[in-house]
C-alpha positions, 0 to 999 in steps of 0.5 A: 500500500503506498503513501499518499506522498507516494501517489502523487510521485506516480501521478507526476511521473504519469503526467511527465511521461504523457507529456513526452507523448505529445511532444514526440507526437508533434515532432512528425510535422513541427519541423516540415512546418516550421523549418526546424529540422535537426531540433530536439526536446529536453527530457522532463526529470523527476523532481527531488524531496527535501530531507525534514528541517527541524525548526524548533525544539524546546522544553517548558519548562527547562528545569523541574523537580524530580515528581513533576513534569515537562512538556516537550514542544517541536515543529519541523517541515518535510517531516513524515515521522518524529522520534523523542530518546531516550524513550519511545515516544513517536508521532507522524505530527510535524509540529506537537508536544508530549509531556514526559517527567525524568527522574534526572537530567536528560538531555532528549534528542528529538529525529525527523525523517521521512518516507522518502529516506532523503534525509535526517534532522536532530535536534536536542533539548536537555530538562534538568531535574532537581531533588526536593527538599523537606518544607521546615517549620520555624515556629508552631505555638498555642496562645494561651496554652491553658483554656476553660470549657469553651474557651479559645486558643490561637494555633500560629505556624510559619513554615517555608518550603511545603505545599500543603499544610494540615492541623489535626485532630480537626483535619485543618488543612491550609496552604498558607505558609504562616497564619494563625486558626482558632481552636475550642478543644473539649479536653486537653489536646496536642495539636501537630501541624504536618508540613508536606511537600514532593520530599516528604512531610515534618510536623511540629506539636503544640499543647492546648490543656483544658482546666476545670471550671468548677462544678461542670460535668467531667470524667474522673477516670484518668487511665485504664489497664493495658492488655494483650491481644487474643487474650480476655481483658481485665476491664475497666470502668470509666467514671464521671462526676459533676453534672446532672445523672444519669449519665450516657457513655460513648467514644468519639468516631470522628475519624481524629480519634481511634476507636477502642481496640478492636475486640473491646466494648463499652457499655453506654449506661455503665460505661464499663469496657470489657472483651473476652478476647483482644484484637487489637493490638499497640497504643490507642488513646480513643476520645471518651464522651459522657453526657449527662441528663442535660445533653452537657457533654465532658471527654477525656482520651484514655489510653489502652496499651496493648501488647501483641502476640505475633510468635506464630509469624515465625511459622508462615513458610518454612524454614527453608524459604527465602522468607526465612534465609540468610544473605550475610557474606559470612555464612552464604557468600552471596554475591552482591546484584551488580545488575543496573536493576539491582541498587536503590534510586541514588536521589534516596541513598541519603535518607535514613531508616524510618520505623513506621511501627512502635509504641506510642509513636503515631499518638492517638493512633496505634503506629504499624501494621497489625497481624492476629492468629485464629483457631482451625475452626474459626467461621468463614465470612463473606469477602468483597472485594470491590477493586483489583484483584480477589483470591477469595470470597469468603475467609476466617476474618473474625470481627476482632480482627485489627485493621491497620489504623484502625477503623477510623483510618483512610490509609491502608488498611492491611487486615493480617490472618494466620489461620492455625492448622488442624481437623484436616485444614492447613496453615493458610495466611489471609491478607486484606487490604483497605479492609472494612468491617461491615457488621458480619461480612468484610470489603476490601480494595484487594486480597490474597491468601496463601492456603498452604504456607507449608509448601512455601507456594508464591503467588502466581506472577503479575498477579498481585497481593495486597502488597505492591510487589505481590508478595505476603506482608505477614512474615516480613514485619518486624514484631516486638515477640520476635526481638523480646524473646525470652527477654523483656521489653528493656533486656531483650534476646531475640533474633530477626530471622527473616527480611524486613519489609521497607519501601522507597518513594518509587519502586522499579517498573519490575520485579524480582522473585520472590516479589511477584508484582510491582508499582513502579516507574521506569524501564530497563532495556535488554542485553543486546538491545531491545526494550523490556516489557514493564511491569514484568520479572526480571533476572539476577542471573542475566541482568538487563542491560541498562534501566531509567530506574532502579530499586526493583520489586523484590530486590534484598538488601543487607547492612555492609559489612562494612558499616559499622553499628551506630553507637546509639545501639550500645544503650538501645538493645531492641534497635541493636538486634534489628540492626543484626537482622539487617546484616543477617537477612536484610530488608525487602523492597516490598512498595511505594511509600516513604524512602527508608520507611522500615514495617513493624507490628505496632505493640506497646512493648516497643520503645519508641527512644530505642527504636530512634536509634535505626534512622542512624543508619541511611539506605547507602549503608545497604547493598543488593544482594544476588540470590539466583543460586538460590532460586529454585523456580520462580512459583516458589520461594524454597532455595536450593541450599 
């Protein structure tokens, strides 16, 4: 089929050769007629297509910071075909833009051709790309400091460098680098101002107390006992004074306050709180309310810790799975990933290890994600999966089960089961994300489950989990049960044996096993040539050749060798043993999210000063790890040795 640019060419060359036709024609008498013997007539000649020009090819803007993006402008004449590299962009427009967003400085080259193959032009425009930094906070303060019931108090910020400004509880959200809100707290209240921009976010506190008045409604109780998951609690009442009785008792549900945790109940007459098995598990400091007969209202935030029970994560997959293998050099000499896939994006090498789990380190809120093991015979219930991809439809989800969170959270969400063996039924782990609880069924956004964990099965590849990179959140959180130990909180002796789960801002648009899936960007081209299709695996053992991105789904890191322990963990004993995980096993890029931000149970047996002591280390300080020797197929996580 010929190009239209090619049927014009036929057409003239027709047109040429019947206008020959005509002259030849007439040279039968022209001459006789006219006396011009011996005359002849030129020969037509095809005429030559120019080859493309280039008039103009410019990025607007010509810098950016890494996240945004650019828009690349050109026009040409002559042209039938344009090329932007690197990339693969194409168009037949011989003027147009595309709008592309490098992660680092490039310099794109932009080829005009056409048909006819007369002829290149280039043209080169080069976008230089930037890292953010974090917005600072210069001051956040309460005026007064001390209020009544129903007075006010100033909340005034300066801030430079963020984009978006929020105030909670309240959910205050601003855009202003400096201002001042009005607050009217109902019961002492720490107020944080979260600054956030493309890097990442700080936040600042400030204290509004509230002082009784005399003679008004309050409650009088002031702190509840702690407990531990999947055991009864040992109860607790709140008490009000002042006011007119009866009085009527309830917990703030706003969403700026966690429920009670999860498994626990409160009786609204008595205001007794009991559970005949706890859930939940970490701190939680729920917003409690008593009204009394005039519909005057009191609250006061009550803390509950609750201790986890996370021993049976040790048991999902076998001991010979990846999940649970060593990668120091001393005990298994693998190699370091010299593949171009293999190391972190260098723009996050400088950030340093951030727990996102502990104590009382996300207040009011319990700060990590939450696991809870349950009976053989514990009742399937009815699971709706309303987003991606669904395993199954029904699972032993009971009501107790803890919500990363909690219920009041818009985040993630992860809802972790281990279901125990016996009767005939396996080992099986469920794993929901963004689960809610709906008063009998549950809904997720997606889920996966492993019905067997004895046979170290993986999910199948490209299909996905509730994680990023398709593998299970359970084993690979670091949990306050496996680095107490026979130990206590404040002289503990337990190990890390397996990689802990972290993210970076932007994964690799591929993965590696025992990932089996991913969420990235960026694409990586073939030994020899050739692009990689994304969002695919890809090999340790035979390496792409060259990748816009690194940092692949999958990829283990492990502490050099090298690096010596920080100081700080001579006085931070559980810091110090997940330090020596770090060496052992290493950690897992498992998804997107803050550069260095390392996963964990949330438990009230951590020790949020202690754990301070991990963000003395940056993600320099880690290496990729080769671990195709031990690969046995890619359906599996066993190892061969």
């Amino acid at each position: 089929m010929h190009s239209p640019h090619s049927r014009h060419e036929l057409q003239s060359n027709s047109n040429e050769r019947k206008t020959s036709w005509i002259v030849v024609g007439a040279l039968a008498f022209l001459p006789a007629f006219f006396g011009l013997e011996g005359c002849t007539q030129p020969t037509p000649t095809t005429k030559e297509v120019a080859a493309p020009t280039i008039s103009s090819f410019t990025a607007s803007p010509t810098s950016i910071i890494a996240g945004t993006s650019t828009t690349l402008n050109w026009a040409a004449t002559g042209a039938t075909g344009i090329a932007v590299t690197p990339g693969t962009f194409a168009s037949t427009l011989a003027s147009g833009s595309v709008v592309l967003s490098p992660t680092a400085t490039t310099t794109y080259t932009l080829t005009a051709t056409n048909t006819t193959g007369t002829g290149t032009a280039t043209a080169t425009a080069t976008v230089t790309v930037t890292q953010p930094s974090l917005p600072s906070i210069g001051s956040f303060t309460a005026n007064p400091t001390s209020i009544t019931l129903g007075g006010i108090s100033a909340l005034s910020w300066t801030t430079s460098g963020a984009t978006t400004l929020n105030i909670a509880p309240g959910n205050l959200a601003s855009t202003s680098a400096s201002g001042t809100v009005n607050v009217s707290p109902e019961t002492t209240t720490t107020y944080v101002l979260t600054a956030t921009n493309a890097a990442g976010s700080v936040t600042a506190s400030a204290k509004v107390t509230l002082t009784s008045s005399g003679g008004s409604l309050s409650i009088a109780t002031t702190s509840c006992p702690g407990g531990t998951q999947n055991t009864a609690y040992a109860g607790c009442t709140i008490a009000a004074t002042g006011g007119t009785p009866p009085y009527s008792f309830s917990v703030d549900d706003s969403g700026s306050y966690p429920p009670l945790p999860e498994g626990m109940a409160m009786d609204g007459s008595s205001g007794e709180i009991t559970s005949p098995l706890i859930g939940g598990q970490g701190t939680y400091s729920p917003e409690i309310i008593v009204t009394d007969a005039t519909a005057a209202t009191a609250k006061a935030q009550i803390t509950f810790a609750i201790n986890g029970s996370n021993a049976f994560l040790k048991n999902v997959f076998t001991a010979a799975s990846i999940f649970h293998h060593r990668v120091d050099v001393a005990t298994t000499n693998l190699p370091v990933d010299t593949s171009p896939a293999a190391p972190m994006y260098s723009g996050y090498l400088p950030e340093s290890v951030k727990p996102f789990f502990g104590n009382n380190s996300n207040a009011p809120f319990p700060n990590g994600i939450p696991a809870i093991e349950v009976p053989y015979n514990q009742p399937d219930v009815s699971v709706a999966t309303t987003v991606y991809q669904s395993y199954f439809t029904s699972g032993p989800i009971p009501a107790y089960a803890p919500v990363e969170g909690t219920s009041n959270s818009s985040g993630d969400r992860h809802v972790l089961v281990y279901l125990e063996p016996g009767n005939g039924k396996n080992a099986a782990l469920y794993e929901i994300w963004q689960g809610v609880y709906l008063d009998g069924p549950w809904t997720d956004s997606s889920n996966a489950d492993w019905p067997n964990v004895a046979t170290d099965a993986l999910t199948p590849q490209g299909q996905g989990t509730s994680d990023a990179a398709g593998l299970p959140v359970s084993p690979l959180l670091v949990t306050a049960d496996e680095v107490i130990g026979t130990g206590t909180p404040s002289a503990p002796n337990g190990t890390v044996q397996h990689p802990i789960r972290f993210t970076l801002n932007h994964m690799l648009n591929y993965w590696v096993w025992p990932a089996t899936q991913t969420a990235g960007v960026g694409s990586c081209t073939a030994t020899g040539g050739g692009a990689i299709s994304t969002e695919s695996e890809i090999s340790q053992a035979t390496p792409p050749a060259s990748c816009t991105m690194s940092g692949a789904a999958g990829e283990i890191y492990r502490l050099k060798a090298s690096v010596t322990t920080p100081t700080c963990a001579a006085t931070s004993p559980q810091a110090a043993i997940i330090i020596t995980g770090f060496r052992n096993y290493g950690i897992i890029l498992a998804d997107n999210g803050d550069s260095g931000g390392l996963i964990g149970t949330p438990d009230a047996r951590w020790n949020d000063a202690d754990l301070s002591c991990l963000t003395s280390l940056i993600l320099s300080d880690f290496e990729p790890v080769n671990i195709s020797s031990l690969m046995v197929t890619n359906d599996s996580g066993a190892t061969s040795h």
